[in-house]
C-alpha atoms as a printed R data frame, in Angstrom:
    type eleno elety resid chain resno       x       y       z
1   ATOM     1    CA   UNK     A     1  92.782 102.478  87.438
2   ATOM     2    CA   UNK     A     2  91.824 100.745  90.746
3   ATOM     3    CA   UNK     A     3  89.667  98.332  91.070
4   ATOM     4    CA   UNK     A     4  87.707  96.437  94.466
5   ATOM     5    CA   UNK     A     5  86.472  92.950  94.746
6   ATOM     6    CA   UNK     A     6  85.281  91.269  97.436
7   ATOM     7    CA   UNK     A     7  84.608  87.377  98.003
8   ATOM     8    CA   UNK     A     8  82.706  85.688 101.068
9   ATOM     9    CA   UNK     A     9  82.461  82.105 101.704
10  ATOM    10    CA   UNK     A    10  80.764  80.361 105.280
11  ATOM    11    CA   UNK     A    11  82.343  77.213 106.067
12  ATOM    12    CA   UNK     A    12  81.558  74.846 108.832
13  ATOM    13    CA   UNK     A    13  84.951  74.975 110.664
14  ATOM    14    CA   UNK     A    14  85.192  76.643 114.023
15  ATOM    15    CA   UNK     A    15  87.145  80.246 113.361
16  ATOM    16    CA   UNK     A    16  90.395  79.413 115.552
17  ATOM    17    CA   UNK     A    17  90.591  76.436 112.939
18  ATOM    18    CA   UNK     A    18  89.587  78.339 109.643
19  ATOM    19    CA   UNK     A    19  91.964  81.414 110.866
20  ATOM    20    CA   UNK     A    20  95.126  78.913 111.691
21  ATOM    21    CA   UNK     A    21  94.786  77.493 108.029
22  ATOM    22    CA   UNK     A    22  94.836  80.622 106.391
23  ATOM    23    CA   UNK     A    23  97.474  82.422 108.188
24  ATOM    24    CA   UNK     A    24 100.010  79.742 107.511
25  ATOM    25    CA   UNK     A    25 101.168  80.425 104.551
26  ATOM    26    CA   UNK     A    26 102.960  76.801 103.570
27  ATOM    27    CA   UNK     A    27  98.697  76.363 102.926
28  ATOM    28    CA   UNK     A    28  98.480  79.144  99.525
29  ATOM    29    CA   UNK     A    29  99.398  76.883  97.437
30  ATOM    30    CA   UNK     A    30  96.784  74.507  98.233
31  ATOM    31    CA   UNK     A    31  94.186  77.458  98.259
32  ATOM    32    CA   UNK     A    32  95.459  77.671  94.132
33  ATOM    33    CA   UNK     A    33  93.927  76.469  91.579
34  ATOM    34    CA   UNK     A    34  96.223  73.542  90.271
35  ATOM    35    CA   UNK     A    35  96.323  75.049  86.781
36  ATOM    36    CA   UNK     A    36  98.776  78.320  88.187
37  ATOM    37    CA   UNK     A    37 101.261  75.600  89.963
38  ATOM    38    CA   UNK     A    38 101.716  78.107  93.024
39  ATOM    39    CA   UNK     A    39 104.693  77.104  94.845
40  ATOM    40    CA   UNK     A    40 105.961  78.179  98.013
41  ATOM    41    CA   UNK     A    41 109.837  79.664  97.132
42  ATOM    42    CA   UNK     A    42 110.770  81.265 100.510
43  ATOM    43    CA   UNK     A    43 108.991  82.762 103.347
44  ATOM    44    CA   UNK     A    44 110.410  84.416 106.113
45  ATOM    45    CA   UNK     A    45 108.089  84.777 108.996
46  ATOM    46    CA   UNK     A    46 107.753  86.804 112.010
47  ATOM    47    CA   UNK     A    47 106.128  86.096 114.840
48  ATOM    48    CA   UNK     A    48 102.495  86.339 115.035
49  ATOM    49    CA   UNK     A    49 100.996  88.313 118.449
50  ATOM    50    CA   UNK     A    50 100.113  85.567 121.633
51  ATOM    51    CA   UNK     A    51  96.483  83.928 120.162
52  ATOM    52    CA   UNK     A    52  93.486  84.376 122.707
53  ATOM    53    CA   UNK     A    53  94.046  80.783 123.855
54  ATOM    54    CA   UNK     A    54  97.596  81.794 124.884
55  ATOM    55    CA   UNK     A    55  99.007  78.773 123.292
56  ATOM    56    CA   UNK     A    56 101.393  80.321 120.275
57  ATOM    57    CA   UNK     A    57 101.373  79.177 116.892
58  ATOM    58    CA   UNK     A    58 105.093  78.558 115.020
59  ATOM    59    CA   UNK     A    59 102.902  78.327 111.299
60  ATOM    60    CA   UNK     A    60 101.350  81.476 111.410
61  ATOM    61    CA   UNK     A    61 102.837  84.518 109.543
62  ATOM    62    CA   UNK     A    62 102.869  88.016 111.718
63  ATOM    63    CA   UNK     A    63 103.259  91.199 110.468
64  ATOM    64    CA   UNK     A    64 106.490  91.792 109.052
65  ATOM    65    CA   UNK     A    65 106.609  88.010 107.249
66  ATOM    66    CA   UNK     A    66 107.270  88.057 104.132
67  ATOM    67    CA   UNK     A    67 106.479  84.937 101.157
68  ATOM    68    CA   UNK     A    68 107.841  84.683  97.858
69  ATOM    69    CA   UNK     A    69 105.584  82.429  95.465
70  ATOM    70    CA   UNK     A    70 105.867  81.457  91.732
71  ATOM    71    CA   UNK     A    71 103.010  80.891  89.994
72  ATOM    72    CA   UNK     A    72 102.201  80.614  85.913
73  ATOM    73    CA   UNK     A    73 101.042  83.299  84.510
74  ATOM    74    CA   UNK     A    74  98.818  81.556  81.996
75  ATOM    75    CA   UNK     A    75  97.548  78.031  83.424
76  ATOM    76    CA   UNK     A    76  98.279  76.223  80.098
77  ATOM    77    CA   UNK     A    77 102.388  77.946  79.055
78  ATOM    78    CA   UNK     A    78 104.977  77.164  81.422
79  ATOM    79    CA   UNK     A    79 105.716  80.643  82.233
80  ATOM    80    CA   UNK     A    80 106.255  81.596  85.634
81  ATOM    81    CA   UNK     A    81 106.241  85.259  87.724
82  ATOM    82    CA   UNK     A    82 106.961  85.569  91.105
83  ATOM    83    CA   UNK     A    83 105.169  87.050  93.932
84  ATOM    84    CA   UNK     A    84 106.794  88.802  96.801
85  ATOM    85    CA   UNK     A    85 103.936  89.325  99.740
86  ATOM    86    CA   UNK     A    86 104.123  91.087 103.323
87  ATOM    87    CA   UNK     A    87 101.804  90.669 106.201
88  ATOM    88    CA   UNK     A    88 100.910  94.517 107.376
89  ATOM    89    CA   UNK     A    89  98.040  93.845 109.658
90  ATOM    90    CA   UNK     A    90  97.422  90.888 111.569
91  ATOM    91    CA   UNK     A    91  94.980  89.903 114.849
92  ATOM    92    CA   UNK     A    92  94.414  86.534 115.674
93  ATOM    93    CA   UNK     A    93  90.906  84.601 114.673
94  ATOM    94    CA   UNK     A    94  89.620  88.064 112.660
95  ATOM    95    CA   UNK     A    95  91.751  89.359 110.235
96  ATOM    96    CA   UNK     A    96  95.427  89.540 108.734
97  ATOM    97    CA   UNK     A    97  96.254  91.814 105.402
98  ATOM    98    CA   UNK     A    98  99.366  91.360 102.831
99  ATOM    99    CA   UNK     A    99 100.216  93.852 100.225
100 ATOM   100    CA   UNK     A   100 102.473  92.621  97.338
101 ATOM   101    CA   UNK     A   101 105.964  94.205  97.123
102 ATOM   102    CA   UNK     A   102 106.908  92.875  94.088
103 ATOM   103    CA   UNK     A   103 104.546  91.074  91.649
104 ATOM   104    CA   UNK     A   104 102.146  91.786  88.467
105 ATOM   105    CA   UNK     A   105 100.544  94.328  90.042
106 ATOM   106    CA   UNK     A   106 101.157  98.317  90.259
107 ATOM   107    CA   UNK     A   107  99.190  97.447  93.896
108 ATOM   108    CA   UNK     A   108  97.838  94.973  95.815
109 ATOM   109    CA   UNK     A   109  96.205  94.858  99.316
110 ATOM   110    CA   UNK     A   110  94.282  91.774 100.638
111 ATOM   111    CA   UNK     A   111  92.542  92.102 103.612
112 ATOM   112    CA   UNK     A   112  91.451  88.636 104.837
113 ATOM   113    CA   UNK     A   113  88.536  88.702 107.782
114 ATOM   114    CA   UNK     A   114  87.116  85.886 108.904
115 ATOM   115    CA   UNK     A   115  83.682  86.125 111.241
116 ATOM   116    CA   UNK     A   116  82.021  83.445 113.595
117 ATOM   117    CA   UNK     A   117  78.468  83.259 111.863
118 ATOM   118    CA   UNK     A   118  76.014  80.253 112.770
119 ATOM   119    CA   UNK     A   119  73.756  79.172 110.031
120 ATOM   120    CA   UNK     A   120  71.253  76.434 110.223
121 ATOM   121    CA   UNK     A   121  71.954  75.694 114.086
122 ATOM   122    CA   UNK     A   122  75.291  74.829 112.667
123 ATOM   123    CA   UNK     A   123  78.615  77.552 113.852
124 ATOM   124    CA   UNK     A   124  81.270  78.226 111.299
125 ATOM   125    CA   UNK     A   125  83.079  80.908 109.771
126 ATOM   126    CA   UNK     A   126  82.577  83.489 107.287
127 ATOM   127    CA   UNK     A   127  85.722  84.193 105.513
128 ATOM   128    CA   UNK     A   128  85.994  87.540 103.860
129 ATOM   129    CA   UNK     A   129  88.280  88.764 101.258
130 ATOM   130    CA   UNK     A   130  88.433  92.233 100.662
131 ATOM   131    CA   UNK     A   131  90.904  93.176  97.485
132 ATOM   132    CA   UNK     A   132  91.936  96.667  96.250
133 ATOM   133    CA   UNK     A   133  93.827  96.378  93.332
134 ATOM   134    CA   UNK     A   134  95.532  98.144  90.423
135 ATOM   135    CA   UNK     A   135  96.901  96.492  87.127
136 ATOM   136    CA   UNK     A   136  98.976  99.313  86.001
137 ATOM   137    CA   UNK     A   137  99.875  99.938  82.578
138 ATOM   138    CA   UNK     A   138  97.493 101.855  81.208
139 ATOM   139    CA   UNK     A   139  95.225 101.622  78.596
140 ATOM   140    CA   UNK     A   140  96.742  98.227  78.206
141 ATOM   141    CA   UNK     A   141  96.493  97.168  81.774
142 ATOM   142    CA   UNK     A   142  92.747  98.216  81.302
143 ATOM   143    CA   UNK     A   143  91.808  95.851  78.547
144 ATOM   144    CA   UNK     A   144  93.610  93.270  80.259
145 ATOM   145    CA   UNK     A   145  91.676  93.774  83.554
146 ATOM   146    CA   UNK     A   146  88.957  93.764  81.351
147 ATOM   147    CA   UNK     A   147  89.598  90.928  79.065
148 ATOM   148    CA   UNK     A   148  91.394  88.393  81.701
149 ATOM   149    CA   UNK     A   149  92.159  89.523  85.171
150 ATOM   150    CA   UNK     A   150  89.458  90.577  87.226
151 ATOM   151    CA   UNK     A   151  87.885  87.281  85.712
152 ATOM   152    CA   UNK     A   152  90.940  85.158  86.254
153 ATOM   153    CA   UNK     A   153  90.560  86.577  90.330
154 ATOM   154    CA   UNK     A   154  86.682  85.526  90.233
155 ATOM   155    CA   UNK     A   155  87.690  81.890  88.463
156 ATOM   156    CA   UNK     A   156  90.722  81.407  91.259
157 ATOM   157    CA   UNK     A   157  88.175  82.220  94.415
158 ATOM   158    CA   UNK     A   158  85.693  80.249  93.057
159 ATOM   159    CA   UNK     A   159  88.093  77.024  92.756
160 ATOM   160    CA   UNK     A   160  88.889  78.550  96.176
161 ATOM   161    CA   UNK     A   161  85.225  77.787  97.430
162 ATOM   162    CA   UNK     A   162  84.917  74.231  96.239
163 ATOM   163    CA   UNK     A   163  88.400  73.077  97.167
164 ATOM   164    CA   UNK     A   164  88.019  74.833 100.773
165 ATOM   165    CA   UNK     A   165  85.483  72.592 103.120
166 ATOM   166    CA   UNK     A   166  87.528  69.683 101.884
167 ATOM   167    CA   UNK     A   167  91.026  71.651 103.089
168 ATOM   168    CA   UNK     A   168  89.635  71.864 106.201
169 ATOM   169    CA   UNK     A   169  88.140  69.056 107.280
């Protein structure tokens, strides 16, 4: 059964800065929480387009890239799964989008848009993830989505939102 969540955040980063951290992706395992132990196995990127400011970036990951992580399944056993990713959709300081290839999913896409928003006098960024989802498996799969996942997700982008401003700066 597929499912939809989305997750916003406003920092106060300019979005050329904001955008550059997220589409590298030697940063997703900082972006973790600590308890999954994300680590970066292999990544092979493509070039991203020429940014607006002309001046090309080596760390970002273009469409075609593709990044293998490892991560535990359940923060306290020392079971790991991997995660194969590839970038489908990228343009520079608005959005890029991976879809899993191989992973714990049946599918994943993860659209991640990021906005120039001023609040307070003060400009930053909104970032935006949008995630469509499926667990697979069935009637299991749907107790587990029930039970652990979809609140595992919400638990992981809400580390996310603490750890972020700090990231950044």
């Amino acid at each position: 059964m597929p499912a939809h969540l989305e997750f916003e955040q406003w920092v106060p980063f300019p979005i050329e800065h904001v955008f550059a951290f997220f589409s590298n992706p030697e940063n997703l395992p900082r972006i973790m929480p600590a308890a999954s132990a994300t680590k970066l196995i292999a990544l092979n990127r493509m070039p991203s387009p020429i940014p607006p400011s002309g001046i090309a970036s080596d760390k970002a990951a273009g469409v075609g890239s593709t990044i293998v992580t490892s991560f535990r399944v359940f923060p306290l056993l020392p079971v790991r799964a991997q995660w194969i990713a590839r970038i489908t959709e990228f343009e520079w300081n608005h959005y890029f989008a991976d879809v899993q290839d191989q992973g714990p999913f049946k599918i994943w896409h993860h659209r991640h848009e990021f906005v120039t928003q001023i609040r307070d006098g003060v400009a930053g960024t909104l970032v935006r993830d949008v995630i469509d989802y499926e667990v697979g498996f069935g009637f299991i799969g749907a107790i587990a989505h029930a039970l652990f996942i979809r609140r595992q997700m919400e638990k992981t982008f809400a580390q996310r939102q603490q750890t972020l401003p700090r990231l950044l700066a």
